[in-house]
N, C-alpha and C positions, 0 to 999 in steps of 0.2 A: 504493500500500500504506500509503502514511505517512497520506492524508488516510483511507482507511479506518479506521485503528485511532482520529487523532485523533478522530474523527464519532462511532465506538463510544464512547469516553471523553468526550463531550462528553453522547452519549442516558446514560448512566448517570447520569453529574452530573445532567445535569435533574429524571432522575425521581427520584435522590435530595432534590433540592431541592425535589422535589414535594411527597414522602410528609413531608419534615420540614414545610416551609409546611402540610400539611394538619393534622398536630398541632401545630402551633404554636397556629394559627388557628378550628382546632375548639375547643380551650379559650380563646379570646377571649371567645366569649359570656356561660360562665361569671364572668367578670372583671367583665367592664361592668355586668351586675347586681348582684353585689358591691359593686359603686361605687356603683352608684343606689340600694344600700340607704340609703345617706347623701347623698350631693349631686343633685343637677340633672341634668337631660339636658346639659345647657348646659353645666356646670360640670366633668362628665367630659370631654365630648368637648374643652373647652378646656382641663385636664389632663392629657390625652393627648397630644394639638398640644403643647403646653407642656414637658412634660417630654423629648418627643423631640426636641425642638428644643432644650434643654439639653445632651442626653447628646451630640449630633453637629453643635454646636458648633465643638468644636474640630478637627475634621474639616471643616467648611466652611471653618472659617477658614483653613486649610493649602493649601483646595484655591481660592482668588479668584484663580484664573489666568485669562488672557485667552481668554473666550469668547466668542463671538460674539452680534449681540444676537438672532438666530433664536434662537440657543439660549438664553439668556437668559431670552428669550420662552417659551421651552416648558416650562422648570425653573418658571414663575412658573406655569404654566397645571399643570403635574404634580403642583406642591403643593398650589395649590386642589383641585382633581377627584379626585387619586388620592389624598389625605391627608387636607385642611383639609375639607371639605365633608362626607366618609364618616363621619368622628368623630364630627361631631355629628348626621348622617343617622341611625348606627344607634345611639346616643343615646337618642334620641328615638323611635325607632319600638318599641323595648324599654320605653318605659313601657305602651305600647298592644296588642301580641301578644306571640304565644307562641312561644317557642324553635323549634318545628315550621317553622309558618309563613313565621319568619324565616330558617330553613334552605333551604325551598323557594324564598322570592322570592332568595336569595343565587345560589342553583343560574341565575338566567339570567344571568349575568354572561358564560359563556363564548358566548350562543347572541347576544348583544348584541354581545362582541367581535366574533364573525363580522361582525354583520349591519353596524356600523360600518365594520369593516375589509373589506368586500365594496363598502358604500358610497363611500367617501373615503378610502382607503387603497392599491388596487389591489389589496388581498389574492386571490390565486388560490390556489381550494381544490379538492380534489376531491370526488369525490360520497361518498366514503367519509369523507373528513372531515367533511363536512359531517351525515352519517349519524350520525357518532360524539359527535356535538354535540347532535344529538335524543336516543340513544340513552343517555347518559350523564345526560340533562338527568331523561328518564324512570327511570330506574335512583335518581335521589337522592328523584325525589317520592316513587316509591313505598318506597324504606326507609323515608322520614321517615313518609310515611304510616301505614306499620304499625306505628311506635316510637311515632308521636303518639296512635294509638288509633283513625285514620282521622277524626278531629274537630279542624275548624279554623276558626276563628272569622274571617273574612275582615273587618278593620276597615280598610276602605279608606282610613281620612283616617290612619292609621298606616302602612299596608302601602306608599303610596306613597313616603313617605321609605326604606325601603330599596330599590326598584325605580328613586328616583333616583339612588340612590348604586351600586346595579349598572350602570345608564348609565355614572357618573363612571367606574368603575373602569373599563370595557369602552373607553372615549373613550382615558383614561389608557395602557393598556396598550400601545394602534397608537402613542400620541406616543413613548414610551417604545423602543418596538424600530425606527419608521419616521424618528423626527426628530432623536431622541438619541442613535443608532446611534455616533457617534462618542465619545458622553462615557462612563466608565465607572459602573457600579453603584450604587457609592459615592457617587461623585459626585454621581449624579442624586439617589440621599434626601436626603444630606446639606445641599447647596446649597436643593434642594426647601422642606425645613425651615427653610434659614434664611431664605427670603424669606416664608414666612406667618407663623413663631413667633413672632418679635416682637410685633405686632399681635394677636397669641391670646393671648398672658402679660397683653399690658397690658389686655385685656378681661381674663383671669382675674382681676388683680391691683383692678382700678378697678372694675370693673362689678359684681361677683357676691359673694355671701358667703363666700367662701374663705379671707379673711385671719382674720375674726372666728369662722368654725366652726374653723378648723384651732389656733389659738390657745385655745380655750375648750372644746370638746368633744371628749373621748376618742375616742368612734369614729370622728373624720375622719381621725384617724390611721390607726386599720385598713384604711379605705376605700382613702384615699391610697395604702396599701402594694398593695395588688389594681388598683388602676388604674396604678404605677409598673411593675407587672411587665408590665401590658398595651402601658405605653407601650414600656419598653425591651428586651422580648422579642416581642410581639408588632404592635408598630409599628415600631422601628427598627432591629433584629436582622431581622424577617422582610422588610420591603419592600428592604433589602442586596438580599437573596438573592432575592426575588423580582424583581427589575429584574432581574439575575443570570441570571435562569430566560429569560427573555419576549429578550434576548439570544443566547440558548443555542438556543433554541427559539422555534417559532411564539407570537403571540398568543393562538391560542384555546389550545395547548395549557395556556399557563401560565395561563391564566384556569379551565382545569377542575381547578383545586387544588379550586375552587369543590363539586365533586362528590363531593371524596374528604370534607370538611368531615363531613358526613351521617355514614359509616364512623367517625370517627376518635367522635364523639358517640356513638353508638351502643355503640362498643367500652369507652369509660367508662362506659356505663348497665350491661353487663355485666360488667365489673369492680365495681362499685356494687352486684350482687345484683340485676338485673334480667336477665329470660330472652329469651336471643334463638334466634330459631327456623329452623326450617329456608330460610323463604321470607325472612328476612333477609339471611341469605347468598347468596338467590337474587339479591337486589337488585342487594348487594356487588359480583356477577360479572358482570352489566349494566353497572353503572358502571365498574369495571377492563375491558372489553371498551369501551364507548364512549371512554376514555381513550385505549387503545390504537389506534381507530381513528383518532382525534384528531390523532395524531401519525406515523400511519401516513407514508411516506414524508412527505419535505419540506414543508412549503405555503412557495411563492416570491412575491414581488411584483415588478410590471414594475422 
């Protein structure tokens, strides 16, 4: 009875942790172009790495207790793949597509989780799961479709950086629930951040024009303030709670935040004056149905 109730209380959390990571990180996009109205691809994503590795700090610092060096090893590989690398991945592919697009190639993130964690993981899913992973994955193109106007500019030598950085995260997530299982949440961002931040600051600081724009041009200051909130609400605030989640919960499930992204976009274009229709919502209940199949009972590994 007692592990009953704990399990009930454990699927709430998640999906709370879900619906919030889904708005946290549906206005992410907004931010980063914010930023790139003034700096570099380069000079955000290394502002981002930079400033979260400042704010949790002093949260690693608390936490340089004796761990092992597997673990070691994986906190160094979770910062690269599921932090250091994505920053500058969607960076960079935002100078070259559009919001739509970028929504769609985001949406394989859970369907990569599977196929990794089917590969090298042990992941054992069910056919329902796995169902729920197509079905979800279809559910987000086609809202985006209909919100994007059905026209999308496929510019491959862009669209690839964020399809590797859906890799990175989908790699990230199995190390995170399958290797780190013993280190807590916290832990994991925080430590994460401090073995890549250093080496990001001193490129921001040495390499790039950051010190002379921020110093001499008014709006690198506004920029700065839109990329400070992406870094400390939507990079270090959400991946807590996201390790959090991928804990609580299977890997794909906490990888189909990726799904609700679309939803949460769409519901600010309607708040914004823009009209959503009937077959929008139709989408919506696609994707909250392939979520749910997602998480449908347990998925276990050997």
């Amino acid at each position: 009875m007692e592990n009953r109730s704990t399990n009930s209380r454990n699927l709430l959390i998640a999906y709370g942790i879900l619906a919030s990571l889904a708005l946290i990180w549906g206005s992410s996009f907004i931010l980063i172009k914010r930023g790139l109205e003034f700096y570099s691809s380069a000079e955000v994503g290394a502002l981002r790495v930079s400033i979260t590795f400042l704010v949790l700090s002093p949260f690693a610092l608390s936490r340089l207790r004796k761990l092992s060096f597997q673990e070691w090893k994986y906190l160094a590989i979770v910062g690269l793949i599921g932090s250091g690398f994505p920053a500058f991945l969607f960076a960079k592919a935002q100078t070259g597509i559009d919001s739509s697009l970028a929504g769609i190639l985001n949406s394989l993130t859970p369907l990569f989780t599977m196929v990794i964690g089917l590969s090298f993981f042990s992941l054992k899913i069910k056919w329902f799961n796995m169902a729920g992973v197509l079905i979800g994955l279809a559910g987000a193109i086609g809202l985006i479709s209909i919100s994007g106007g059905r026209s999308f500019e496929f510019n491959i030598q862009y669209a690839i950086y964020i399809i590797i950085a859906t890799v990175c995260y989908a790699t990230n997530v199995n190390l995170v629930k399958y290797k780190l299982r013993d280190v807590d949440a916290l832990t994991i961002t925080a430590l994460s951040f401090f073995i890549i931040g250093m080496p990001v600051l001193l490129y921001l600081l040495i390499f790039t024009e950051f010190i002379p724009q921020i110093s001499t041009e008014p709006a690198a200051l506004k920029a700065l303030g839109y990329i400070g909130i992406l870094a400390v609400v939507g990079t270090a605030l959400a991946l807590i709670a996201f390790n959090k989640l991928v804990k609580l919960a299977s890997p794909v499930f906490a990888a189909s935040v990726t799904y609700l992204i679309p939803v949460v976009a769409v519901s600010w274009g309607s708040m914004d004056g823009e009209k959503m229709t009937p077959v929008s919502f139709l989408w919506m209940a696609v994707i909250l149905l392939g979520i749910f199949l997602v998480n449908k009972k347990k998925i276990v590994s050997h």
